[in-house]
DSSP file (Angstrom, degrees, kcal/mol; ACC not computed):
  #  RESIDUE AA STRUCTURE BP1 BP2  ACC     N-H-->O    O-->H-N    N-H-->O    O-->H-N    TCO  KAPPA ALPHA  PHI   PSI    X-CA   Y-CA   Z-CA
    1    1 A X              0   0    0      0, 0.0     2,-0.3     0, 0.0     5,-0.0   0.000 360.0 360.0 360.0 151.2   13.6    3.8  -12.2
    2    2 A X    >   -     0   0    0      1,-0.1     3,-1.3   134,-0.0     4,-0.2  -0.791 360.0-109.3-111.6 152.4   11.5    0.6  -12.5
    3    3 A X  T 3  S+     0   0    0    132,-0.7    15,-0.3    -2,-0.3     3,-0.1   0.440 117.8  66.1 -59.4  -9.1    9.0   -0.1   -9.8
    4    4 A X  T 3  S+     0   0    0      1,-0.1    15,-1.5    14,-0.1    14,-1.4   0.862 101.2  51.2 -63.9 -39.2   10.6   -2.6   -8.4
    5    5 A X  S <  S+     0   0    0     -3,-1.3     2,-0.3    12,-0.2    -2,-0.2   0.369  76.1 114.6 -54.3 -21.5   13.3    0.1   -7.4
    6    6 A X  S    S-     0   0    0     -4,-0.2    12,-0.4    -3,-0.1    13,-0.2  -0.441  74.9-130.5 -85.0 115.0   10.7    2.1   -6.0
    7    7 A X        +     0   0    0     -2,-0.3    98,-0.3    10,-0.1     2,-0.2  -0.498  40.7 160.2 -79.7 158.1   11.8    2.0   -2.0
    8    8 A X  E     -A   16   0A   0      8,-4.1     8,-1.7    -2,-0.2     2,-0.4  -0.682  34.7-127.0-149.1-173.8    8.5    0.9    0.3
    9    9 A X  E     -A   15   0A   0     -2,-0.2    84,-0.4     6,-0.2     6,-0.3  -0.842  25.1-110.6-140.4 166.0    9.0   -0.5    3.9
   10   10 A X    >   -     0   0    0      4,-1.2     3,-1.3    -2,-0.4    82,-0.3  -0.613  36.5 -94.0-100.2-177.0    7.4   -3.7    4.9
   11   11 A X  T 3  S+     0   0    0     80,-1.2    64,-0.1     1,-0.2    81,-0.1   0.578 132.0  58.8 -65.6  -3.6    4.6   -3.9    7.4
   12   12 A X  T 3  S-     0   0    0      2,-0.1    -1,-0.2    62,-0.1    81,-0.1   0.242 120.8-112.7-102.1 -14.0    7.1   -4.6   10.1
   13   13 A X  S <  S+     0   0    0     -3,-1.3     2,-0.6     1,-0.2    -2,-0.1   0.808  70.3 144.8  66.1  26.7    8.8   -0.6    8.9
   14   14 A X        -     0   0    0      1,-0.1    -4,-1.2    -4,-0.1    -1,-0.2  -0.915  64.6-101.3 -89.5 110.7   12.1   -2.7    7.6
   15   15 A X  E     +A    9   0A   0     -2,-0.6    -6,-0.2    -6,-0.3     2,-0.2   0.110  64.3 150.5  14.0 126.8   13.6   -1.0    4.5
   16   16 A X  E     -A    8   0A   0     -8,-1.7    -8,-4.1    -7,-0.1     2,-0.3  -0.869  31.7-155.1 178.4 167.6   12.3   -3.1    1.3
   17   17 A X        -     0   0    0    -10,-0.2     3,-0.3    -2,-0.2   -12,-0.2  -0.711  43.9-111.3-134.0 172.0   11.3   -2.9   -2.7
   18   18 A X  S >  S+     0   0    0    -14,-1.4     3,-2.1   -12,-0.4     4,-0.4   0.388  84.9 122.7 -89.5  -3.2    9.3   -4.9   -4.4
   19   19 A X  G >  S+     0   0    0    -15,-1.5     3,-1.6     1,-0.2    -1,-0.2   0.921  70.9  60.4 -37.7 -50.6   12.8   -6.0   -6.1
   20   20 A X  G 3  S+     0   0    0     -3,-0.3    -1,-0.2     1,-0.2    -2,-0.1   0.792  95.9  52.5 -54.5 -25.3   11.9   -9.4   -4.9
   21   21 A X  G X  S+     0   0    0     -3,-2.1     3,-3.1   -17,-0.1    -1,-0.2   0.101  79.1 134.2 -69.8  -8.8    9.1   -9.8   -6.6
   22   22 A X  T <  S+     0   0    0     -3,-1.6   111,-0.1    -4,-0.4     3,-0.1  -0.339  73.2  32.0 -49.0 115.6   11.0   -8.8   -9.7
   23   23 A X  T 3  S+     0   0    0    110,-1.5     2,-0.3     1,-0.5    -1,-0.3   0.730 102.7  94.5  92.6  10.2    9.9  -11.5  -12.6
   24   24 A X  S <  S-     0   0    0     -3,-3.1    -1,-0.5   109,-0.2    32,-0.3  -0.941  82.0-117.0-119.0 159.2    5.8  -12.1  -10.9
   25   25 A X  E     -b   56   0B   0     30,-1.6    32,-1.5    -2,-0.3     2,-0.3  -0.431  39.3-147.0 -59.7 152.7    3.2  -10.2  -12.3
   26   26 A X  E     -bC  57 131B   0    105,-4.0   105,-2.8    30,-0.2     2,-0.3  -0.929  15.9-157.2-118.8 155.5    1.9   -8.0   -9.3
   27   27 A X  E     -bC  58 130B   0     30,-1.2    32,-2.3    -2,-0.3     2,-0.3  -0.790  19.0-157.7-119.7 103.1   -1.5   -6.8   -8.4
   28   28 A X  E     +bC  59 129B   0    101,-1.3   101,-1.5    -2,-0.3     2,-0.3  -0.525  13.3 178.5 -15.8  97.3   -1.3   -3.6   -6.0
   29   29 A X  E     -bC  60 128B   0     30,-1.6    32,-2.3    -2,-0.3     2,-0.4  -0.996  32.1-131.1-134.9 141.6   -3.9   -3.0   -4.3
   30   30 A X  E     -b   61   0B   0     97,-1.0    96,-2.8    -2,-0.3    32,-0.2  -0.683  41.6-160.2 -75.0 106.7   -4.6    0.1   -1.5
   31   31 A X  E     +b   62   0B   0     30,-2.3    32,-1.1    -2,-0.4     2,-0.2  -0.601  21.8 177.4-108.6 161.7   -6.1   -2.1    1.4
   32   32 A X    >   -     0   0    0     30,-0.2     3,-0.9     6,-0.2     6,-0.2  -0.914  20.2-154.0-166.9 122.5   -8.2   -1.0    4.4
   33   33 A X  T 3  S+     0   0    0      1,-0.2    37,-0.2    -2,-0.2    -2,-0.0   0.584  92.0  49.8 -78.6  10.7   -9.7   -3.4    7.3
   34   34 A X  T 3  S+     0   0    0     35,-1.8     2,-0.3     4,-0.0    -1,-0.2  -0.079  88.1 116.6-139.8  51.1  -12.8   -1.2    8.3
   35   35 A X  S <  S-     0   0    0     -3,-0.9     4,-0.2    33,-0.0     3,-0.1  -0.836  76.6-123.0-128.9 151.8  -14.2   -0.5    4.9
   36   36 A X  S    S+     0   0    0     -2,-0.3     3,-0.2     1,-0.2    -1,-0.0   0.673 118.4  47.3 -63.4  -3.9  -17.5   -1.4    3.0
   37   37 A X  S >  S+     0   0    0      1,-0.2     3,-0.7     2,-0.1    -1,-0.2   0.823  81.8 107.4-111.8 -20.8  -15.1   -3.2    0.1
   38   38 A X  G >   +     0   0    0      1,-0.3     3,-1.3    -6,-0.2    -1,-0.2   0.442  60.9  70.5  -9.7 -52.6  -12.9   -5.3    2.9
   39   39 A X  G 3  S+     0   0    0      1,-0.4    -1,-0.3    -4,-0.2     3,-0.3   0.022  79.6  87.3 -45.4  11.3  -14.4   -8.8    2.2
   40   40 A X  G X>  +     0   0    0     -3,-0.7     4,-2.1     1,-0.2     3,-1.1   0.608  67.8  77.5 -86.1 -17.4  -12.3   -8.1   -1.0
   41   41 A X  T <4 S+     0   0    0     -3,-1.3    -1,-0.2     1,-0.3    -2,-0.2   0.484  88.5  56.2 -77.5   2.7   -9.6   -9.6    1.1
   42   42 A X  T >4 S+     0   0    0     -3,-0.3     3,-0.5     2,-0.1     4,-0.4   0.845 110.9  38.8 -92.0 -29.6  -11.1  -13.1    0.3
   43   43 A X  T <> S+     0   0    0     -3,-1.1     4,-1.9     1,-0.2     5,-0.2   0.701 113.3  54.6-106.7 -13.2  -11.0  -12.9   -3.3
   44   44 A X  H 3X S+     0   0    0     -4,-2.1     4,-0.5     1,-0.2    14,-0.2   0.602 111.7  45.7 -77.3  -1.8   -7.6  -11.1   -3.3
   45   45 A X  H <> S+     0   0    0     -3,-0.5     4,-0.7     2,-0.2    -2,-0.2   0.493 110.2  57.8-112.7 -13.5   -6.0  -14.3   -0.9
   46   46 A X  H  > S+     0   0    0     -4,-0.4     4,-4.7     2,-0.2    -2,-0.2   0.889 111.9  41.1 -78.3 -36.4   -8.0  -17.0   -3.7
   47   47 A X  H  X S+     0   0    0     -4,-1.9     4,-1.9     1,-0.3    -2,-0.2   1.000 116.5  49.2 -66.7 -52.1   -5.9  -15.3   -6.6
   48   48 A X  H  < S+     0   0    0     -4,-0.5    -1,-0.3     1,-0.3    -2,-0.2   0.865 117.9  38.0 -46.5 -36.9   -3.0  -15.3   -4.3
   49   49 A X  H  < S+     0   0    0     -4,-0.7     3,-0.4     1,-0.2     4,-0.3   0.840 116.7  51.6 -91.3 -41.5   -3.7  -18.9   -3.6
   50   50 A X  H  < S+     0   0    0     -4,-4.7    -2,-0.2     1,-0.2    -1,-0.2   0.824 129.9  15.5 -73.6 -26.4   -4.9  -19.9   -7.6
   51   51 A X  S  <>S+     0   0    0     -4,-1.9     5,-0.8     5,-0.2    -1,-0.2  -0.305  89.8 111.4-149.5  57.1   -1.5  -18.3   -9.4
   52   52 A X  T > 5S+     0   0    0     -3,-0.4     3,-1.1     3,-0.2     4,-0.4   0.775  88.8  42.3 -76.6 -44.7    0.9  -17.9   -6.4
   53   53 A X  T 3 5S+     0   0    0     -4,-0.3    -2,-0.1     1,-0.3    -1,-0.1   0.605  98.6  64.0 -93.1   4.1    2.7  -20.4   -7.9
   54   54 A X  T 3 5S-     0   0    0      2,-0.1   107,-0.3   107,-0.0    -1,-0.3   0.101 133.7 -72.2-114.5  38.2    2.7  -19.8  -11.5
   55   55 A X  T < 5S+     0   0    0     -3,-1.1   -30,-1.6   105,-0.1     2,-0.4   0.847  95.2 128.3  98.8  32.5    4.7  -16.6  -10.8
   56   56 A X  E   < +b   25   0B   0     -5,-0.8     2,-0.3    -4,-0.4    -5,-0.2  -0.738  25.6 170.0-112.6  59.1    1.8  -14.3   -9.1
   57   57 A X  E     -b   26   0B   0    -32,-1.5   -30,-1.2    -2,-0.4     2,-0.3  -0.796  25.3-142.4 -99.0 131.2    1.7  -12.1   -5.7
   58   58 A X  E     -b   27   0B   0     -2,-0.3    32,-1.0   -32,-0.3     2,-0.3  -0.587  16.7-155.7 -74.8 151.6   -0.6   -9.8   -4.5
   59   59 A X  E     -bd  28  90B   0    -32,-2.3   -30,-1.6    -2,-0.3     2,-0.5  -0.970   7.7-147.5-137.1 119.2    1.1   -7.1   -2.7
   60   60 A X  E     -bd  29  91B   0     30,-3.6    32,-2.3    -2,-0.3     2,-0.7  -0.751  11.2-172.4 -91.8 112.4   -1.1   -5.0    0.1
   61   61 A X  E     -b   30   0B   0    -32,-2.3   -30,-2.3    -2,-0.5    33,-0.2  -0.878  19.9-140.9-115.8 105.2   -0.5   -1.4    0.8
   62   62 A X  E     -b   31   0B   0     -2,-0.7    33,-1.7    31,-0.3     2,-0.3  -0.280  19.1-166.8 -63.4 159.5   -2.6   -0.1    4.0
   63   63 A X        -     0   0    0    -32,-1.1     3,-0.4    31,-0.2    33,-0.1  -0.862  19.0-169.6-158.5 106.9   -4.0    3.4    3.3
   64   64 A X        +     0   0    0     -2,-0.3     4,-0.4    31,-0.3     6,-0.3   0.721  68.7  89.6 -60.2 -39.6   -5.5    5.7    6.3
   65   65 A X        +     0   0    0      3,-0.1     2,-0.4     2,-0.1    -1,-0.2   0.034  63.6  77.3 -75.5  15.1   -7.0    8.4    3.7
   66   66 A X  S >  S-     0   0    0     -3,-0.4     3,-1.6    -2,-0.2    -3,-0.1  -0.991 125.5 -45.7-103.6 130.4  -10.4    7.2    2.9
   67   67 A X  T 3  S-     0   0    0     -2,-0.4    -2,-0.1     1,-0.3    -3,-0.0   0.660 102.5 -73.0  36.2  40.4  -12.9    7.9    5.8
   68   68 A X  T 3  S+     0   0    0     -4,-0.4     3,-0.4     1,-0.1    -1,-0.3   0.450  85.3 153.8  47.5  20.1  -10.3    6.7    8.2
   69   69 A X    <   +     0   0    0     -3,-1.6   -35,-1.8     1,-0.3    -1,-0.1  -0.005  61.0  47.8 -72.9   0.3  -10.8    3.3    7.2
   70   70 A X        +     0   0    0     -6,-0.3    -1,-0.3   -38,-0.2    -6,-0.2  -0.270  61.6 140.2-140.2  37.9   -7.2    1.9    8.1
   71   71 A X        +     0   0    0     -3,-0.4    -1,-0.1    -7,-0.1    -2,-0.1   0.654  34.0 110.8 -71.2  -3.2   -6.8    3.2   11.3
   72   72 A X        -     0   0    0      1,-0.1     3,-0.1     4,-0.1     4,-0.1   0.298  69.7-107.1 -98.9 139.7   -5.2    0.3   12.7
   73   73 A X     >  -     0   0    0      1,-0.2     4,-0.7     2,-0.1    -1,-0.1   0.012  43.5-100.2 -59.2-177.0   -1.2   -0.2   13.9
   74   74 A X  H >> S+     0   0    0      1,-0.2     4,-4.7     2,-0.2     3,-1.3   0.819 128.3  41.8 -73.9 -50.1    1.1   -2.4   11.6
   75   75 A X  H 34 S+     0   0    0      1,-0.3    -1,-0.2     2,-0.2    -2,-0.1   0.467 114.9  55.2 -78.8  30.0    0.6   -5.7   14.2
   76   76 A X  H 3> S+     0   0    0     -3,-0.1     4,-1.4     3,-0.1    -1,-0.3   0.658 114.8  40.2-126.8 -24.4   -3.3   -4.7   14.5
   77   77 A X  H <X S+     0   0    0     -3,-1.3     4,-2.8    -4,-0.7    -2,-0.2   0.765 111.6  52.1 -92.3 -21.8   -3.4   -4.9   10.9
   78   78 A X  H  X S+     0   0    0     -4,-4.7     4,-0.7     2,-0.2    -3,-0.1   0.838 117.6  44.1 -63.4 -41.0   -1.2   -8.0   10.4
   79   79 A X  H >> S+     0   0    0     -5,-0.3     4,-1.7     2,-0.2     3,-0.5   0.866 109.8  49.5 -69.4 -43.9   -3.5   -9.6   12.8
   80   80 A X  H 3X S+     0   0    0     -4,-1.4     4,-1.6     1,-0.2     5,-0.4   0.981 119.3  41.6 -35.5 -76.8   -6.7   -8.5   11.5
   81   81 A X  H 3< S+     0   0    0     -4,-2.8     6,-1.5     2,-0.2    -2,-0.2   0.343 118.4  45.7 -62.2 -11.5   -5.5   -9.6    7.9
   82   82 A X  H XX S+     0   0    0     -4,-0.7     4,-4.7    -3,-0.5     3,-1.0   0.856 125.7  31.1 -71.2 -92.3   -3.8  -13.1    9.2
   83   83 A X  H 3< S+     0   0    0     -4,-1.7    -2,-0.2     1,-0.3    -3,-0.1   0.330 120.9  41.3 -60.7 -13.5   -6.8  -14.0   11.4
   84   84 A X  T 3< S+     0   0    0     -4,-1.6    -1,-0.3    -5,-0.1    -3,-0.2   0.317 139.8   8.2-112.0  -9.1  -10.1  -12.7    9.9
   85   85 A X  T <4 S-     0   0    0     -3,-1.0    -2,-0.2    -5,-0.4    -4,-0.1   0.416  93.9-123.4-166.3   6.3   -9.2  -13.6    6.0
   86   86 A X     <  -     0   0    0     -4,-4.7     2,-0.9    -6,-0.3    -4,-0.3   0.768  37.4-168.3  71.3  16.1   -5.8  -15.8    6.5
   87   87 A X        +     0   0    0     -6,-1.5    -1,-0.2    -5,-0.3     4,-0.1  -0.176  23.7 176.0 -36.1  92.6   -3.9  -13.4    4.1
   88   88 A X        +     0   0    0     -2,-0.9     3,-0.1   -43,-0.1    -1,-0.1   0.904  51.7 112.6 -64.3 -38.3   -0.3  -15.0    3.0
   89   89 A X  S    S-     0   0    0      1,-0.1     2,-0.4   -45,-0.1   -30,-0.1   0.291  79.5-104.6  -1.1 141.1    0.1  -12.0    0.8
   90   90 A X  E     -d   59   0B   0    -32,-1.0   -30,-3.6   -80,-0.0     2,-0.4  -0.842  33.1-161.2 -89.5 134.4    2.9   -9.4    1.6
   91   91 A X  E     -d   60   0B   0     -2,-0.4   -80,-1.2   -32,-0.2   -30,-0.2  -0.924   6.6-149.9-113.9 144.0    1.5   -6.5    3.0
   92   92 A X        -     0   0    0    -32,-2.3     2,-0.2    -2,-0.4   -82,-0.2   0.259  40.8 -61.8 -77.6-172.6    3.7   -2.9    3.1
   93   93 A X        -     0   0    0    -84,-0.4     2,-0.8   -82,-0.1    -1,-0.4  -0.425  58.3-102.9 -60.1 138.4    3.8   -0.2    5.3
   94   94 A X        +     0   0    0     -2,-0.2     2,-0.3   -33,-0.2   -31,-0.2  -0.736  61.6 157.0 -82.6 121.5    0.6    1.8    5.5
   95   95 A X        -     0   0    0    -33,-1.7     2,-0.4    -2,-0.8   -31,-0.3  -0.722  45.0 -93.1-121.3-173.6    1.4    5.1    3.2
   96   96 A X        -     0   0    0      5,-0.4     7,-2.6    -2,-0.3    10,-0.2  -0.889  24.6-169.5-110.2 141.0   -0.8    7.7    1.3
   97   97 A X  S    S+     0   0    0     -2,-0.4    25,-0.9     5,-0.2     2,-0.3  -0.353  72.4  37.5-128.9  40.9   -1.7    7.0   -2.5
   98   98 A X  S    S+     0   0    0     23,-0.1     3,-0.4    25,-0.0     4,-0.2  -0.922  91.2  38.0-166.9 160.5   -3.2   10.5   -3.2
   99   99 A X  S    S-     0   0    0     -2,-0.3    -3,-0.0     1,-0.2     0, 0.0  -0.541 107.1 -48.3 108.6-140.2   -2.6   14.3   -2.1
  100  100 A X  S    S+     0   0    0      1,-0.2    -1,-0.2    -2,-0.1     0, 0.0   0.490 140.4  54.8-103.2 -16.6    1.3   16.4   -1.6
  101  101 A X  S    S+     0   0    0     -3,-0.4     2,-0.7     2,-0.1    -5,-0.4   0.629  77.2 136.3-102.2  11.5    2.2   13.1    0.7
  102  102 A X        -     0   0    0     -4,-0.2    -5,-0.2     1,-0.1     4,-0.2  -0.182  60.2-111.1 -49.7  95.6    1.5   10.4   -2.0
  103  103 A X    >   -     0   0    0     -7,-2.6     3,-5.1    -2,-0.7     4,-0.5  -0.069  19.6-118.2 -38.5 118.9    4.2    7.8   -2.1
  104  104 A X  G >> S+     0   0    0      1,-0.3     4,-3.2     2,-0.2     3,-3.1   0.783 107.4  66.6 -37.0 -51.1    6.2    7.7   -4.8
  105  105 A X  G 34 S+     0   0    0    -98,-0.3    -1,-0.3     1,-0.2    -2,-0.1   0.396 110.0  39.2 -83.9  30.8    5.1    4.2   -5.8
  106  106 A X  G <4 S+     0   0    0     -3,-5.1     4,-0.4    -4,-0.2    -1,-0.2   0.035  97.1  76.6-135.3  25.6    1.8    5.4   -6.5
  107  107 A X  T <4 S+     0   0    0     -3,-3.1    -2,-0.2    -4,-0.5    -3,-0.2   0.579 107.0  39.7 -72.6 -43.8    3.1    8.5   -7.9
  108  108 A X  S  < S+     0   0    0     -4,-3.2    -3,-0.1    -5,-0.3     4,-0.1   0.436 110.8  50.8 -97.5   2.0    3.7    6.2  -10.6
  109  109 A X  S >  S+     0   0    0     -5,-0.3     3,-3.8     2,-0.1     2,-1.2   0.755 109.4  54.0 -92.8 -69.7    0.7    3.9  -10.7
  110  110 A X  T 3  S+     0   0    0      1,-0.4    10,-1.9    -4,-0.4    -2,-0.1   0.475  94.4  68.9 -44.4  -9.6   -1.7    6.9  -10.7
  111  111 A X  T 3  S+     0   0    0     -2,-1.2    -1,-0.4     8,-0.2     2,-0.2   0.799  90.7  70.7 -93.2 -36.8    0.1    8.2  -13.5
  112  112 A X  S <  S-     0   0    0     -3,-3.8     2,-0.1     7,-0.1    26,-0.1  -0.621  81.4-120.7-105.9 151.2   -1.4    5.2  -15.8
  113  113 A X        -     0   0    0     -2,-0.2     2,-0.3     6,-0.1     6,-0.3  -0.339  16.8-127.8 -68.2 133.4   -5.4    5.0  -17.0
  114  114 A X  B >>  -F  118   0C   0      4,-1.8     3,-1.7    -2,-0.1     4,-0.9  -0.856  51.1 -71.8-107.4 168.1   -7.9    2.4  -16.4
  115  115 A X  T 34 S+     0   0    0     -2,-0.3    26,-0.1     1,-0.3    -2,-0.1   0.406 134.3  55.8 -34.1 -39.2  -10.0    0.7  -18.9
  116  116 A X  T 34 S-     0   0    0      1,-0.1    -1,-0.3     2,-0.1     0, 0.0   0.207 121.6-100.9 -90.1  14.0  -12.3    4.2  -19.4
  117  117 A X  T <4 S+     0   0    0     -3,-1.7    -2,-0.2     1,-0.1     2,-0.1   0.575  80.1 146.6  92.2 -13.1   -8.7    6.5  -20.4
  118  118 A X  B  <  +F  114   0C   0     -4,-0.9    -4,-1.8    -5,-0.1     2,-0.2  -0.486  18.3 159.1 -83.3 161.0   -9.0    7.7  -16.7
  119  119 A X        +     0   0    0     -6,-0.3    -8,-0.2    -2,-0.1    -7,-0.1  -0.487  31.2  78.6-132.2-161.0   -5.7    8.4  -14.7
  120  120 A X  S    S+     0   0    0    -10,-1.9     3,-0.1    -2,-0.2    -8,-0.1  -0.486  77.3  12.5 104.3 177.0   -5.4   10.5  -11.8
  121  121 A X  S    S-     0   0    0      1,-0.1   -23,-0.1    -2,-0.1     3,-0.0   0.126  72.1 -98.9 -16.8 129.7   -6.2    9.8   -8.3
  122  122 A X        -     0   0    0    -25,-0.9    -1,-0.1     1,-0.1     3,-0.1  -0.261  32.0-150.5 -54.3 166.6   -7.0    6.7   -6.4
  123  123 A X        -     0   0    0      1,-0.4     2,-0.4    -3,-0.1    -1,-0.1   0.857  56.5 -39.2-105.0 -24.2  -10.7    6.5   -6.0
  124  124 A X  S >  S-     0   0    0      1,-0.2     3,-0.7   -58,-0.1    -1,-0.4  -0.981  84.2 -45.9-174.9 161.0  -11.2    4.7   -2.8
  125  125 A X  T 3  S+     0   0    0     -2,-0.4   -94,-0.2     1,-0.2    -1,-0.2   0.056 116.0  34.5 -45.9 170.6   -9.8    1.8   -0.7
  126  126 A X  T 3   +     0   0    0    -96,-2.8     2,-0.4     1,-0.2    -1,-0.2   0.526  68.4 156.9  31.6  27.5   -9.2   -1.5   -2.9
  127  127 A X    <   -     0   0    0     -3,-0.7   -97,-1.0   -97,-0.1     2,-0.4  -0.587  31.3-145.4 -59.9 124.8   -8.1    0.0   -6.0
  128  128 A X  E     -CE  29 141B   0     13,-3.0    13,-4.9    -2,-0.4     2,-0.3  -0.836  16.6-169.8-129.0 140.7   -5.8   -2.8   -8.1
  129  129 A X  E     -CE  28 140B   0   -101,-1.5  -101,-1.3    -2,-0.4     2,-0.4  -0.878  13.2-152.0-120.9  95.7   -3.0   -2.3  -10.3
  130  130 A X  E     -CE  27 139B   0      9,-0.6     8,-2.0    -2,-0.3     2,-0.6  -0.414  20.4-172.0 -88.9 119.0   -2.0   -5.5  -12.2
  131  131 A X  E     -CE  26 137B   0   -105,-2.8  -105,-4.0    -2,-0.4     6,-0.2  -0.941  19.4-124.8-110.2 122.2    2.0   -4.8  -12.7
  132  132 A X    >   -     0   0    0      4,-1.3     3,-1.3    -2,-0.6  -107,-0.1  -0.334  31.6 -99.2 -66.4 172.2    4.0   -7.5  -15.2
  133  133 A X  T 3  S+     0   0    0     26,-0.4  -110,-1.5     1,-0.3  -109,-0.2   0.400 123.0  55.4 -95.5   4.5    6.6   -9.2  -14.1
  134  134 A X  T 3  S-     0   0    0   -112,-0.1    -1,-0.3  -111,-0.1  -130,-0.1   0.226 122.3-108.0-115.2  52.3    9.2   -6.7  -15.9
  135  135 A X  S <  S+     0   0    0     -3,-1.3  -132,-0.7     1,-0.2     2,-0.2   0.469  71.2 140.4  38.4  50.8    7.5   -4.4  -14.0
  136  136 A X        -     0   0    0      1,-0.1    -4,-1.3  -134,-0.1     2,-0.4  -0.553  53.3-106.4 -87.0 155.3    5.5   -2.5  -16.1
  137  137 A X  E     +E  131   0B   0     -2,-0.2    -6,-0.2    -6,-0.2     3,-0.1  -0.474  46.6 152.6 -66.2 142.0    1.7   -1.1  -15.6
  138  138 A X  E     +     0   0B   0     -8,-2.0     2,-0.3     1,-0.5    -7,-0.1   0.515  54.5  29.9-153.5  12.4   -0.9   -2.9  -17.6
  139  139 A X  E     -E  130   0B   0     -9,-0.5    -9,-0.6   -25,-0.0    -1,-0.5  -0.946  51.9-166.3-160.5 153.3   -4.1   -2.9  -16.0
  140  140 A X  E     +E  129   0B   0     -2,-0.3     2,-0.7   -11,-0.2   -11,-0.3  -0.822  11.7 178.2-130.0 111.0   -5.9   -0.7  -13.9
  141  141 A X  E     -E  128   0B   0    -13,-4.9   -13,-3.0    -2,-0.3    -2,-0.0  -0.844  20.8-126.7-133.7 129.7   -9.1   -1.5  -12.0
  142  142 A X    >   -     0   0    0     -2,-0.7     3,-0.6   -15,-0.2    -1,-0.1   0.047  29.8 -95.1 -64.8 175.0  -11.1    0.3   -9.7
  143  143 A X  T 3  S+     0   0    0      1,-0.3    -1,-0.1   -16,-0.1   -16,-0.1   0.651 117.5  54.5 -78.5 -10.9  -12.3   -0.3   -6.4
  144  144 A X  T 3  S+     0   0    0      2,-0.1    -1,-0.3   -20,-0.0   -17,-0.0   0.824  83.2 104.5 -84.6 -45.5  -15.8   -1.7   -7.0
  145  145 A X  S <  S-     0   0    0     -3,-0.6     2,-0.2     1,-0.1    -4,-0.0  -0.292  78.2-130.4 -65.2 134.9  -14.1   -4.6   -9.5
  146  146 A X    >   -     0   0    0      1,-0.1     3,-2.7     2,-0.0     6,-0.1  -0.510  23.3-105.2 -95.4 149.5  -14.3   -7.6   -7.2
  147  147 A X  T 3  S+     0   0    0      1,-0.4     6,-0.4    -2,-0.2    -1,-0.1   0.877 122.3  41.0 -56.1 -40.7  -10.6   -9.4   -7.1
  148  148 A X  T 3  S+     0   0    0      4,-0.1    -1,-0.4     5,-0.0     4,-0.1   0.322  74.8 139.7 -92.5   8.9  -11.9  -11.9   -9.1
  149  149 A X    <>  -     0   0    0     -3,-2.7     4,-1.5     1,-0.1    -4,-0.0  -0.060  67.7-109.1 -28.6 151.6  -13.9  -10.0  -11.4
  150  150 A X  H  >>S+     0   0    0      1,-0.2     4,-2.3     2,-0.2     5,-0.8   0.885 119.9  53.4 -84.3 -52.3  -13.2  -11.9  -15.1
  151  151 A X  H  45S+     0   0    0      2,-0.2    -1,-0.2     3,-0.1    -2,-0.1   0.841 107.5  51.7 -37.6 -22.6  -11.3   -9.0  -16.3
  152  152 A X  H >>5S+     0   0    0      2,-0.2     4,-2.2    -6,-0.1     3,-2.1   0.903 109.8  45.5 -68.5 -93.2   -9.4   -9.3  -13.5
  153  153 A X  H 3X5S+     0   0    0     -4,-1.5     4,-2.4    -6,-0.4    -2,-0.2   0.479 114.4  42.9  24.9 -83.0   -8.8  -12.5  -13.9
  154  154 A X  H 3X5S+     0   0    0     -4,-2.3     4,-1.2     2,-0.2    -1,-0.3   0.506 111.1  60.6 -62.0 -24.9   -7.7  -12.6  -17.9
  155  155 A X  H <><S+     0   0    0     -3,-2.1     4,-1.4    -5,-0.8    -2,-0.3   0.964 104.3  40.2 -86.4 -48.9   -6.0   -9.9  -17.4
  156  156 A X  H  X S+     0   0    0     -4,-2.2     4,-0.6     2,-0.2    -2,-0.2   0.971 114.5  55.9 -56.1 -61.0   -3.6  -11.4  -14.8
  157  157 A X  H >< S+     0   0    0     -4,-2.4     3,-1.9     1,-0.2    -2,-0.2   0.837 103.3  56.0 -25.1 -54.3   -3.4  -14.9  -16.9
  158  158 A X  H 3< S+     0   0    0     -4,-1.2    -1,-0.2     1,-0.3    -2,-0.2   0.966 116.3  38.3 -56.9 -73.6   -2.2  -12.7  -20.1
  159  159 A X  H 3< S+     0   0    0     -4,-1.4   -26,-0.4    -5,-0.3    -1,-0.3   0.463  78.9 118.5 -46.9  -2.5    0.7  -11.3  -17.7
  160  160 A X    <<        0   0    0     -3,-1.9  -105,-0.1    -4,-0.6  -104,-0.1  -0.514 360.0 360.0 -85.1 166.4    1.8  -14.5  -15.6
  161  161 A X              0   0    0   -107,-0.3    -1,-0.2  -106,-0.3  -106,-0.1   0.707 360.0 360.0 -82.4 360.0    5.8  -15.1  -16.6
């Protein structure tokens, strides 16, 4: 099953894949509005905004399981993320990306290594997963690498279709 296949729900709880997105590069990321890395939602809405159109989306998955950092409703987080940092992004369903309740489609990102061989666990809110656009993994970056980080960056170019 390709990760596009992988079913997720939108912020809105509607039935959805990331099958629409089939044919952008993605970057994943575990998002959380009351966290010390949050002001990452500016540099993750400049990429959105620098290669949205050359085949590009950031895709937002809210995530309650670090330090309660997401506690927020869907339309309290849609608004937060609209109105404090103008996100166009599509944002998911909030799920869990770690433990026995881990959502499948990070049942399959956690399964791939970032740049130091590690795999495993998320480590913490704003963890990025660069997916090409025939939906393989191909980068993995931890939560401290700032959305625009140059690795980031190059790394996405290399991938756009």
């Amino acid at each position: 099953m390709s990760i596009h296949d992988i079913a997720v729900n939108t912020l809105a709880g509607e039935p959805s894949s990331l099958g629409s997105l089939r044919g952008k590069a993605l970057l994943v990321v575990n998002v959380a509005s009351k966290c010390g890395l949050t002001p990452q939602y500016t540099g993750l809405e400049r990429l959105q905004q620098r290669f949205g159109e050359a085949g590009f989306s950031v895709v937002g998955f809210p995530c309650n399981q670090f330090a309660g950092q997401e506690p927020g409703t869907a339309e309290e987080i849609s608004t937060f993320c609209s109105t404090t940092y103008g996100v166009t992004f599509p944002l998911f369903e909030k799920i869990e990306v770690n433990g026995p309740g881990r959502h499948p489609l990070y049942a399959e990102l956690t399964a791939h290594a970032d740049a130091d061989g590690t795999a495993g666990d998320v480590q913490w809110n704003f963890e990025k997963f660069l997916i090409s656009p025939e939906g393989e993994v191909v980068a993995r970056f931890r939560p401290r690498t700032e959305p625009e980080d140059d690795d980031v960056v190059k790394a996405i170019e290399a991938v756009l279709p």
